[in-house]
PyMOL Python script that loads the backbone (N, CA, C, O; Angstrom):
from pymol import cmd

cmd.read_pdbstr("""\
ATOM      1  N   UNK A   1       0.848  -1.174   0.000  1.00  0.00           N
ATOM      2  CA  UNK A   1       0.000   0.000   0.000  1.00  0.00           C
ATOM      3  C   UNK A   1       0.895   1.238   0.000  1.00  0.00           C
ATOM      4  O   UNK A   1       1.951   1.275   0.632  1.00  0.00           O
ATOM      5  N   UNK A   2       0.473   2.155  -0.665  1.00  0.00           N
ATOM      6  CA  UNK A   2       1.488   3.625  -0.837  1.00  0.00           C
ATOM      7  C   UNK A   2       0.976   4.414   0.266  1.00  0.00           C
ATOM      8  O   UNK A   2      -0.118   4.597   0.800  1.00  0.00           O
ATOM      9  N   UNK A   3       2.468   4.916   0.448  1.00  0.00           N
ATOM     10  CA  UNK A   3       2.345   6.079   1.540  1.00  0.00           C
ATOM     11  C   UNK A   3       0.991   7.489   1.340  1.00  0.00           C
ATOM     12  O   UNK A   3       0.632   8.287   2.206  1.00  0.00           O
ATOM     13  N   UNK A   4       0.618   7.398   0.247  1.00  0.00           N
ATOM     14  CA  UNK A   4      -0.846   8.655   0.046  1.00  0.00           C
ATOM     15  C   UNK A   4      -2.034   7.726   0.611  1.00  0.00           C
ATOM     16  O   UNK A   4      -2.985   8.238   1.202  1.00  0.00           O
ATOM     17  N   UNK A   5      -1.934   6.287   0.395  1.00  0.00           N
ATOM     18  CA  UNK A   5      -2.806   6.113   0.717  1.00  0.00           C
ATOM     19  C   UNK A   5      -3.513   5.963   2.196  1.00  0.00           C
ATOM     20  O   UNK A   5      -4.685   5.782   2.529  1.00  0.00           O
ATOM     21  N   UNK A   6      -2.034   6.148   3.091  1.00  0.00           N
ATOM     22  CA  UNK A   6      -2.093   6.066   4.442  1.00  0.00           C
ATOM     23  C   UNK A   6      -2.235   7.348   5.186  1.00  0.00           C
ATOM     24  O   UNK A   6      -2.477   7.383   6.393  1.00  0.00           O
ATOM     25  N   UNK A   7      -2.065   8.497   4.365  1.00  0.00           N
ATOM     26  CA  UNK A   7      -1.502   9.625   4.680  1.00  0.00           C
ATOM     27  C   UNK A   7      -1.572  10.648   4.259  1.00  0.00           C
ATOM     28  O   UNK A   7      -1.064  10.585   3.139  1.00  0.00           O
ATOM     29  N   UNK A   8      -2.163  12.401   4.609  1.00  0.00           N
ATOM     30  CA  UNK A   8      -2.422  12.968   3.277  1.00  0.00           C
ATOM     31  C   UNK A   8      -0.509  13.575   2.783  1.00  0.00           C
ATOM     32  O   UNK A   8       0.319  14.063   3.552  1.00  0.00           O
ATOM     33  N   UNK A   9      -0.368  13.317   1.425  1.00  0.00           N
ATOM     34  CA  UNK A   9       0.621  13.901   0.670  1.00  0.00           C
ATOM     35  C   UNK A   9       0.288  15.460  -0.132  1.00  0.00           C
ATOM     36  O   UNK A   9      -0.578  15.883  -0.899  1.00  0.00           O
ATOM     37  N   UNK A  10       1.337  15.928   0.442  1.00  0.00           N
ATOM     38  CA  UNK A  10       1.002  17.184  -0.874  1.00  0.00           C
ATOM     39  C   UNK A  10       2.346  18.191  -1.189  1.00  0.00           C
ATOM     40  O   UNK A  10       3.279  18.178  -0.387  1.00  0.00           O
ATOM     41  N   UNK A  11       2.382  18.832  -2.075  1.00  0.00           N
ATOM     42  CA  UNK A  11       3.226  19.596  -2.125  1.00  0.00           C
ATOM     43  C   UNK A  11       3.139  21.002  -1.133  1.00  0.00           C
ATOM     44  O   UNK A  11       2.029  21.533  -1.137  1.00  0.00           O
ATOM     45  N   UNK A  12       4.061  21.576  -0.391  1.00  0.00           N
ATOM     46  CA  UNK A  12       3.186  21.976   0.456  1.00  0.00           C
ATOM     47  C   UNK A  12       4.280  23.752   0.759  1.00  0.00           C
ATOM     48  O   UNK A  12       5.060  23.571   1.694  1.00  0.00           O
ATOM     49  N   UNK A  13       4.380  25.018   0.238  1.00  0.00           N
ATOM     50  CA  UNK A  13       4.924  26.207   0.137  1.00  0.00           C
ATOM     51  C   UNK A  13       5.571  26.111   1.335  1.00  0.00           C
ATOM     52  O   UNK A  13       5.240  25.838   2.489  1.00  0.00           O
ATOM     53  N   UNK A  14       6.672  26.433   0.715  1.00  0.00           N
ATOM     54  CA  UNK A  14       8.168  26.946   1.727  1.00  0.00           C
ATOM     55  C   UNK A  14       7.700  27.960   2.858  1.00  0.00           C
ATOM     56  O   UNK A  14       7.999  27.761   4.036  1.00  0.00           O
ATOM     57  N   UNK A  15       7.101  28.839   2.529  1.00  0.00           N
ATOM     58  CA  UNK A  15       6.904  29.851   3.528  1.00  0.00           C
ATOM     59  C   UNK A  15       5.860  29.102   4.298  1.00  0.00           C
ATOM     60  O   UNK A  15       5.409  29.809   5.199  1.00  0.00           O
ATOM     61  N   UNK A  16       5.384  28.043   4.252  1.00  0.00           N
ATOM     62  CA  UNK A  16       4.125  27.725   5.247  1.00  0.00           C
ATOM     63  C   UNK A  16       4.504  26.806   6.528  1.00  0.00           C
ATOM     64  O   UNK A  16       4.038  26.626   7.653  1.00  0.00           O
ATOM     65  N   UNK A  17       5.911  26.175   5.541  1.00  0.00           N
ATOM     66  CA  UNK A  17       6.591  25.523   6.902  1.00  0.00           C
ATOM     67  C   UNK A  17       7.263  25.947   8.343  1.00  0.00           C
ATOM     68  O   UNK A  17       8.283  26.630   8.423  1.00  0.00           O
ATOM     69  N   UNK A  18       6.633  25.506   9.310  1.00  0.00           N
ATOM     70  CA  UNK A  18       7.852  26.134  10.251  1.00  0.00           C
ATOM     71  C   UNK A  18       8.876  25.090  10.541  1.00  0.00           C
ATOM     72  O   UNK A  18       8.608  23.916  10.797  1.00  0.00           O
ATOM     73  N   UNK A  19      10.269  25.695  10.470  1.00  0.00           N
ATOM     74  CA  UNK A  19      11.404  24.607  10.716  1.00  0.00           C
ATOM     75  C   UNK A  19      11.488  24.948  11.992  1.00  0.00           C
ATOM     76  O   UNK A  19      11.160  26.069  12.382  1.00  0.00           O
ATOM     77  N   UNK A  20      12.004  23.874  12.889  1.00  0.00           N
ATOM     78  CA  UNK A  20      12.564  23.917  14.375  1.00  0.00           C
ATOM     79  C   UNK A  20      14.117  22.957  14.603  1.00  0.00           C
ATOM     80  O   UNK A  20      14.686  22.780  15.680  1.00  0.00           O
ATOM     81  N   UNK A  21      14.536  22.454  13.289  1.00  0.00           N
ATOM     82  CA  UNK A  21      16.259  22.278  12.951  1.00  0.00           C
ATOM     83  C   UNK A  21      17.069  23.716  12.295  1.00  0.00           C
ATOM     84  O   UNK A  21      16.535  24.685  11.755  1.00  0.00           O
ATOM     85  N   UNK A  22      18.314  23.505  12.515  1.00  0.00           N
ATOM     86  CA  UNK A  22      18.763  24.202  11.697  1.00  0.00           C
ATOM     87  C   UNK A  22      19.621  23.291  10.536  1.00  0.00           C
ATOM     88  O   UNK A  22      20.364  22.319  10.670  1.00  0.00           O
ATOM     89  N   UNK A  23      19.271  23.887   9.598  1.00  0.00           N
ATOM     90  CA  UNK A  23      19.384  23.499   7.870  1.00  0.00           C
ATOM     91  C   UNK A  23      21.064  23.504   7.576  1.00  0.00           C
ATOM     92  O   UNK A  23      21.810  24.473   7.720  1.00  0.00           O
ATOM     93  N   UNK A  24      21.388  22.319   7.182  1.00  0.00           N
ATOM     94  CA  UNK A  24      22.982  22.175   6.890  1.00  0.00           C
ATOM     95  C   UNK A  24      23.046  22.251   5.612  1.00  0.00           C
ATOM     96  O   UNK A  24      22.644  21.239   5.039  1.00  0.00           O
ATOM     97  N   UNK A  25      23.478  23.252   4.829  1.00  0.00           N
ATOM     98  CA  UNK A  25      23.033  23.527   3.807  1.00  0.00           C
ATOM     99  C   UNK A  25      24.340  22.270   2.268  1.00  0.00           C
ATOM    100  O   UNK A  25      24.279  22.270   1.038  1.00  0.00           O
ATOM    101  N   UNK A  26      25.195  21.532   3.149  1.00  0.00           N
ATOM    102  CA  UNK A  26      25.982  20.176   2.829  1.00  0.00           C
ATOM    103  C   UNK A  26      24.969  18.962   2.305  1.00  0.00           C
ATOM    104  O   UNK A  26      25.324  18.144   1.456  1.00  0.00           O
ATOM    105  N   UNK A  27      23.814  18.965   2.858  1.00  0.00           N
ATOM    106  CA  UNK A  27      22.820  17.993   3.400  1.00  0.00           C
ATOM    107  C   UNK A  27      22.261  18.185   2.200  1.00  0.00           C
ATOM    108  O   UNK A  27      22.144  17.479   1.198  1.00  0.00           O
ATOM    109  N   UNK A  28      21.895  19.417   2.525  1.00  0.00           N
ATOM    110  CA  UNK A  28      20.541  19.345   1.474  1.00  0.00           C
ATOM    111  C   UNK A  28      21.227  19.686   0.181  1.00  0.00           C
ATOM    112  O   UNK A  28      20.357  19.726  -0.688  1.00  0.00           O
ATOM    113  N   UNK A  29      22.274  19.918  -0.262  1.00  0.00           N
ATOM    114  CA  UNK A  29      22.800  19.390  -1.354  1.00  0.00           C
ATOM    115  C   UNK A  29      22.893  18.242  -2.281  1.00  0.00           C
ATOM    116  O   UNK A  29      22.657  18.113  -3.483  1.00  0.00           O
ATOM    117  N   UNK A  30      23.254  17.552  -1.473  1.00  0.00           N
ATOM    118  CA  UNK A  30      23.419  15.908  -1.126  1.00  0.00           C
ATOM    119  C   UNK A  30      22.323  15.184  -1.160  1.00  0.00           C
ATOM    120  O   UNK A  30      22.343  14.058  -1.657  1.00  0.00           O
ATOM    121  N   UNK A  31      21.335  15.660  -0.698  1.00  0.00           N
ATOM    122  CA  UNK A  31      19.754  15.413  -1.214  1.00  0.00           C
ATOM    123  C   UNK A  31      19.343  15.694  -2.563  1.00  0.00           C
ATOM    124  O   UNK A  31      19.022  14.910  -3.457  1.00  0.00           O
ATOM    125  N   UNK A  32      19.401  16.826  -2.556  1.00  0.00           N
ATOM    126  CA  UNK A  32      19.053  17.419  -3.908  1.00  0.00           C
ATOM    127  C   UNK A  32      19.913  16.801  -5.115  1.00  0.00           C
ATOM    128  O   UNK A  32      19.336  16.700  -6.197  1.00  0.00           O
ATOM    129  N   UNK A  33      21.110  16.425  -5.025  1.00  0.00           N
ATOM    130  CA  UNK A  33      21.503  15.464  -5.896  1.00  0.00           C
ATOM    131  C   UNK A  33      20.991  13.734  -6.010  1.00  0.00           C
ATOM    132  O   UNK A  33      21.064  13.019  -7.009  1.00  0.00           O
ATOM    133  N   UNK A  34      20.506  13.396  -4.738  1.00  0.00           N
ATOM    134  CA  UNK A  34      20.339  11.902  -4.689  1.00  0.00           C
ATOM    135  C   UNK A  34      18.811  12.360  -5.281  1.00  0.00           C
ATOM    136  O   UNK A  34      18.583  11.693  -6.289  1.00  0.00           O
ATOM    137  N   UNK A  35      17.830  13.177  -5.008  1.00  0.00           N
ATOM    138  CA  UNK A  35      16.521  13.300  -5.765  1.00  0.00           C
ATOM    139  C   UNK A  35      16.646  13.370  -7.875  1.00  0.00           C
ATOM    140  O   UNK A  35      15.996  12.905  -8.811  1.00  0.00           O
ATOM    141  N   UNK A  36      17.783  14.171  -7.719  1.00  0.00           N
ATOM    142  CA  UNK A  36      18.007  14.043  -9.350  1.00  0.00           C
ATOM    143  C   UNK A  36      18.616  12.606  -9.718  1.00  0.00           C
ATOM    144  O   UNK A  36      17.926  12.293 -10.688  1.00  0.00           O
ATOM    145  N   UNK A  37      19.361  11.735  -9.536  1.00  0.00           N
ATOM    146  CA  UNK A  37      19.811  10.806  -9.692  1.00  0.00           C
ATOM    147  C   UNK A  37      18.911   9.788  -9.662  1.00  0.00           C
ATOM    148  O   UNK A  37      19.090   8.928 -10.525  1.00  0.00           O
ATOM    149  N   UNK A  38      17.725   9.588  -8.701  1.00  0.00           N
ATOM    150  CA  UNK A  38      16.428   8.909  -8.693  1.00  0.00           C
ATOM    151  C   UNK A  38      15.088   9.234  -9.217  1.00  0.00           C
ATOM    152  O   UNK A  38      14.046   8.604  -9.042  1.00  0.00           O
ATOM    153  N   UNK A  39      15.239  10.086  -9.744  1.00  0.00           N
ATOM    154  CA  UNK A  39      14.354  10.501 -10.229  1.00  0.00           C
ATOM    155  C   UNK A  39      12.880  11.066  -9.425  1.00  0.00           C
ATOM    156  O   UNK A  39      11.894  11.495 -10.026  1.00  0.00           O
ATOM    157  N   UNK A  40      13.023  10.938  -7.882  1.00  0.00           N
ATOM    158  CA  UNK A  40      11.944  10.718  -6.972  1.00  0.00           C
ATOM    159  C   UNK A  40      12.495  11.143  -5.589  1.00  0.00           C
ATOM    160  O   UNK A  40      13.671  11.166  -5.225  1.00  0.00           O
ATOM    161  N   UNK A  41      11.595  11.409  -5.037  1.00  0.00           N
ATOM    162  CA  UNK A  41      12.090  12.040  -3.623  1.00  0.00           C
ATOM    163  C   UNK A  41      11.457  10.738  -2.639  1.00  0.00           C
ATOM    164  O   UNK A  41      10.245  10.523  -2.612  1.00  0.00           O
ATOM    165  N   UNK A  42      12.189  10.124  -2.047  1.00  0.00           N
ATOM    166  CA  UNK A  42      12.669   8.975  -0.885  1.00  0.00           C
ATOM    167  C   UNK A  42      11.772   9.261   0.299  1.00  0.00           C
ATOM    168  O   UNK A  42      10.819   8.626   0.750  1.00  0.00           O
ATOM    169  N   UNK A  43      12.178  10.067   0.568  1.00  0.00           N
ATOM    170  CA  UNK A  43      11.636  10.517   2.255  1.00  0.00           C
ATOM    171  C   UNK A  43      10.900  12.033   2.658  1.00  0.00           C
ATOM    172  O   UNK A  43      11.565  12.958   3.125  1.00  0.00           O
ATOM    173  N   UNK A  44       9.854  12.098   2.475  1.00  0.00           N
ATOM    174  CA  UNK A  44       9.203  13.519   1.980  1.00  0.00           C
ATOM    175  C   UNK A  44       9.460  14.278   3.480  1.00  0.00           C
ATOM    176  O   UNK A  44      10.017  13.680   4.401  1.00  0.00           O
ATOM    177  N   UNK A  45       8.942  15.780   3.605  1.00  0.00           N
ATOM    178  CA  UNK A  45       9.202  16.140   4.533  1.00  0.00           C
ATOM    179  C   UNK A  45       7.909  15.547   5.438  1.00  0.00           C
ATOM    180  O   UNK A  45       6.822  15.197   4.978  1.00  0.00           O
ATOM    181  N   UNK A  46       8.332  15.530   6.877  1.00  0.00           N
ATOM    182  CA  UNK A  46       6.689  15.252   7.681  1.00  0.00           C
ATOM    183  C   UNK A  46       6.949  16.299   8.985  1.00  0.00           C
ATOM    184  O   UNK A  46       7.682  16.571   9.936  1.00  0.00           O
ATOM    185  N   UNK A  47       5.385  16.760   8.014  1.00  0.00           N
ATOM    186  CA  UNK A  47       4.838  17.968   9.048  1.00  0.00           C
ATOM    187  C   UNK A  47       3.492  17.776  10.059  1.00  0.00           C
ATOM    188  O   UNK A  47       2.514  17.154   9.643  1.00  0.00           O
ATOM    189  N   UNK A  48       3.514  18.271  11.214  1.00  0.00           N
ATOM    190  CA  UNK A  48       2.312  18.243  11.927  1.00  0.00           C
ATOM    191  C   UNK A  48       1.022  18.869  10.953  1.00  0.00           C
ATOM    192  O   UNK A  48       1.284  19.584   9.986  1.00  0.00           O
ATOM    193  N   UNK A  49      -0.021  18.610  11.225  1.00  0.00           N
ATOM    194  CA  UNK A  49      -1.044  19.215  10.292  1.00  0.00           C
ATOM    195  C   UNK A  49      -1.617  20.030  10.680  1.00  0.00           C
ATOM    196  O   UNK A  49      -2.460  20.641  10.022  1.00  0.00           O
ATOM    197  N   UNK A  50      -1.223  20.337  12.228  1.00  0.00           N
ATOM    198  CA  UNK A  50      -2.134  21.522  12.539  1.00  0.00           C
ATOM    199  C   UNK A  50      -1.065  23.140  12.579  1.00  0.00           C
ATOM    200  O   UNK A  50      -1.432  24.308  12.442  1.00  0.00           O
ATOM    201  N   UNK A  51       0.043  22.680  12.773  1.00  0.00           N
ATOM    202  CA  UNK A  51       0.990  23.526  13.101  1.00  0.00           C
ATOM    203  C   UNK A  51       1.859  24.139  11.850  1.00  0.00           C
ATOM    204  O   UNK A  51       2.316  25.276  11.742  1.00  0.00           O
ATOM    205  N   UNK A  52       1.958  22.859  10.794  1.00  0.00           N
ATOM    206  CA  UNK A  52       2.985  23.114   9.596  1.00  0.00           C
ATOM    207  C   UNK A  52       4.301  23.322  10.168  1.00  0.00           C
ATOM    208  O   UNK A  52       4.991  24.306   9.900  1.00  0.00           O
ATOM    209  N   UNK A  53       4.831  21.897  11.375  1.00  0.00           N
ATOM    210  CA  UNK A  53       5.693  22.782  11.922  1.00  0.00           C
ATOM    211  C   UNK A  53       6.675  20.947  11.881  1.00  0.00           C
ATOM    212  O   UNK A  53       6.328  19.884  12.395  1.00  0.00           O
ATOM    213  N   UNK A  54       8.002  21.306  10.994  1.00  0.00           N
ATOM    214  CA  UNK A  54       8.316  20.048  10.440  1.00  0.00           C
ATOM    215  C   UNK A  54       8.998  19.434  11.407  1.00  0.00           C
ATOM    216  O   UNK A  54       9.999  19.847  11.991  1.00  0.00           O
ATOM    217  N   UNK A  55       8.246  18.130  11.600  1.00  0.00           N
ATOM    218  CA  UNK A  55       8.675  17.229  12.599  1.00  0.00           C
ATOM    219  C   UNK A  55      10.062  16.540  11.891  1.00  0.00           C
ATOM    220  O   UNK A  55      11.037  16.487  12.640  1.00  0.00           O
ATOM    221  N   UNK A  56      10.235  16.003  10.500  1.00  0.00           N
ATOM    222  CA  UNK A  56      11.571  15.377  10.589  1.00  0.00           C
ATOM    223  C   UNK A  56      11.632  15.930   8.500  1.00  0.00           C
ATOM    224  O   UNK A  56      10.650  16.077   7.772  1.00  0.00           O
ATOM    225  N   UNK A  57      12.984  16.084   8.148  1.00  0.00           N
ATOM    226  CA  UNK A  57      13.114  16.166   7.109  1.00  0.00           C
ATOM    227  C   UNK A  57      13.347  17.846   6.845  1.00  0.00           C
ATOM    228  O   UNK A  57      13.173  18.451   5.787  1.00  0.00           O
ATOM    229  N   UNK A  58      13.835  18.439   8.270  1.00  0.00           N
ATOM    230  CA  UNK A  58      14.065  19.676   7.504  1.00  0.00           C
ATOM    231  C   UNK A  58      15.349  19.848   5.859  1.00  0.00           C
ATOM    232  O   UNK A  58      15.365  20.696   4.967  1.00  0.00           O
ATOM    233  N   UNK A  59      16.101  18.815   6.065  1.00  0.00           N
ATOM    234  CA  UNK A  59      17.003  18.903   5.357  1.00  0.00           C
ATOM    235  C   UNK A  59      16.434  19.039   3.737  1.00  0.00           C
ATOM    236  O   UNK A  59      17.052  19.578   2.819  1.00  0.00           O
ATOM    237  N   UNK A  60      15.179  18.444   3.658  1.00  0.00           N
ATOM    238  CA  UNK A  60      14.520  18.347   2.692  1.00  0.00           C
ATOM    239  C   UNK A  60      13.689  19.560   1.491  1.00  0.00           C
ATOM    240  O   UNK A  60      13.120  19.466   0.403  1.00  0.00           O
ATOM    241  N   UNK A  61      14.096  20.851   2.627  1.00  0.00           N
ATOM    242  CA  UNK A  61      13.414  22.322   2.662  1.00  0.00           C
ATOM    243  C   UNK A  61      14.285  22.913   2.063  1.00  0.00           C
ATOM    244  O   UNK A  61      15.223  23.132   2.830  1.00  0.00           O
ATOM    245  N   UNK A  62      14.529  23.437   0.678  1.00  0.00           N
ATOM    246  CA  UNK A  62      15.863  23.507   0.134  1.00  0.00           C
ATOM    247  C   UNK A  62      15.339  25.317  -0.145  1.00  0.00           C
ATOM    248  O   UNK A  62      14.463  25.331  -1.010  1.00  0.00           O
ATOM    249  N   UNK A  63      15.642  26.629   0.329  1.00  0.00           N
ATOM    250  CA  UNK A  63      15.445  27.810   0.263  1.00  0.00           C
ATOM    251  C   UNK A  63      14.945  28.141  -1.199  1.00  0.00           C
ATOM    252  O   UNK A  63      13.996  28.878  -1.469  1.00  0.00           O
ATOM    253  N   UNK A  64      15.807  27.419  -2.157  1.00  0.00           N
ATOM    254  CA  UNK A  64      15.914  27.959  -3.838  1.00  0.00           C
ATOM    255  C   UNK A  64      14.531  27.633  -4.530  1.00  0.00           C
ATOM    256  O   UNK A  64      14.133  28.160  -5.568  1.00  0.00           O
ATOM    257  N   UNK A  65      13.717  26.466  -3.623  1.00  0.00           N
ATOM    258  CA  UNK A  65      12.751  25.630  -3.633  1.00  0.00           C
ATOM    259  C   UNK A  65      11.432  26.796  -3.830  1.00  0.00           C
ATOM    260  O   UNK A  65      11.405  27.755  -3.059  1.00  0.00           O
ATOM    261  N   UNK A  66      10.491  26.668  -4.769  1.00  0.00           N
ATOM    262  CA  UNK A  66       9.192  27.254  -3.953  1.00  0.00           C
ATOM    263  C   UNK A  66       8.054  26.360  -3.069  1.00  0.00           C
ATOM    264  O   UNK A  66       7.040  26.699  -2.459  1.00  0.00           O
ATOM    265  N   UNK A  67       8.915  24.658  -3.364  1.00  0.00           N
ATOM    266  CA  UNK A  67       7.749  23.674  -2.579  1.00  0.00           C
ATOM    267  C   UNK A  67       8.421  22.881  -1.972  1.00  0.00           C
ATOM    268  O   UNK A  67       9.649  22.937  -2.023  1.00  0.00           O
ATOM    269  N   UNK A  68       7.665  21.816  -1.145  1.00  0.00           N
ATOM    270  CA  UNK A  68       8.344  20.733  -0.671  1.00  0.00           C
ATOM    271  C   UNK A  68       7.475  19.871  -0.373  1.00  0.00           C
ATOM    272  O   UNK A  68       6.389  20.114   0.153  1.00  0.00           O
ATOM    273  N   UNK A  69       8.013  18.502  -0.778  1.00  0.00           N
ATOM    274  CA  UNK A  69       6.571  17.276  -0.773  1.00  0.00           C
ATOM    275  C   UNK A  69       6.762  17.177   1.124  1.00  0.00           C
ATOM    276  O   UNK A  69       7.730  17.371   1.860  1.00  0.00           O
ATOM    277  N   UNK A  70       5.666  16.875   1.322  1.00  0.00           N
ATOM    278  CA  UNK A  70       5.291  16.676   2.411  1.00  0.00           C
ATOM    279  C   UNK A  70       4.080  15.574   2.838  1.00  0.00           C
ATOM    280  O   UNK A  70       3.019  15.408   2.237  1.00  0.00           O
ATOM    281  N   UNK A  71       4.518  14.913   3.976  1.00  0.00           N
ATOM    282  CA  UNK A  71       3.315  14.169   4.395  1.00  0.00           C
ATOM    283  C   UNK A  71       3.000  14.573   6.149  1.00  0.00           C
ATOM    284  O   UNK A  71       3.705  14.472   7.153  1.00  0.00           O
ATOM    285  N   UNK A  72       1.965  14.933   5.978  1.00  0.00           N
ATOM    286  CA  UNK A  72       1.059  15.447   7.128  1.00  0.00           C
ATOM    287  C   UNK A  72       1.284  14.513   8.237  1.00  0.00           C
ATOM    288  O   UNK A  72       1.640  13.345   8.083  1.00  0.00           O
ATOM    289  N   UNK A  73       1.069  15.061   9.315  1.00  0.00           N
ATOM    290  CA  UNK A  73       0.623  13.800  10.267  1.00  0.00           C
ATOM    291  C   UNK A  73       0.525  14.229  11.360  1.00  0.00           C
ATOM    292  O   UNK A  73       1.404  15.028  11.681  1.00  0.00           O
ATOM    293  N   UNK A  74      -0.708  13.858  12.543  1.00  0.00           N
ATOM    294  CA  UNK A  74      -1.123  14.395  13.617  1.00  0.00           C
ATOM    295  C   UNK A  74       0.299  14.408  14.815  1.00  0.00           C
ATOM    296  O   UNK A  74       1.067  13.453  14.926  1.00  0.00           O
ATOM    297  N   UNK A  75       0.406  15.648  15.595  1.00  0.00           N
ATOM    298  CA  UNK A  75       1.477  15.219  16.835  1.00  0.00           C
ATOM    299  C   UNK A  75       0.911  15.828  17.688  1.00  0.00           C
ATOM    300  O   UNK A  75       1.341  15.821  18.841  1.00  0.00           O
TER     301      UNK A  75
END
""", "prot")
cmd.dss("prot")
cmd.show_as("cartoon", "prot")
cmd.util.cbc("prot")
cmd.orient("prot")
């Protein structure tokens, strides 16, 4: 069973996220190359749904970005 179907997915605006890591900007390089190389993004960001406030995957929040896949989820 796919992760949308367990979960809501969406693309979800940079400015709506709140981060509470700070962003290694090495990382998310390194991401951003392993997403081009796969063609697909692995591990989306996951945000609370009431807060927009990213529980894991800040690395995933790339500034240059205007989106970021995200999967919701109650905390």
């Amino acid at each position: 069973m796919s992760v949308a179907r367990l979960y809501r997915v969406a693309l979800v605006p940079l400015e709506r996220l709140r981060a509470h890591e700070i962003v290694e900007p090495q990382r998310v390089e390194k991401l951003v190359e392993d997403i081009r190389r796969r063609g697909r993004v692995e591990r989306p960001v996951l945000v609370d749904t009431k807060t927009l406030v990213i529980l894991d995957g800040t690395t995933g929040c790339r500034r240059s970005a205007a989106s970021a896949p995200a999967v919701y989820q109650q905390y």
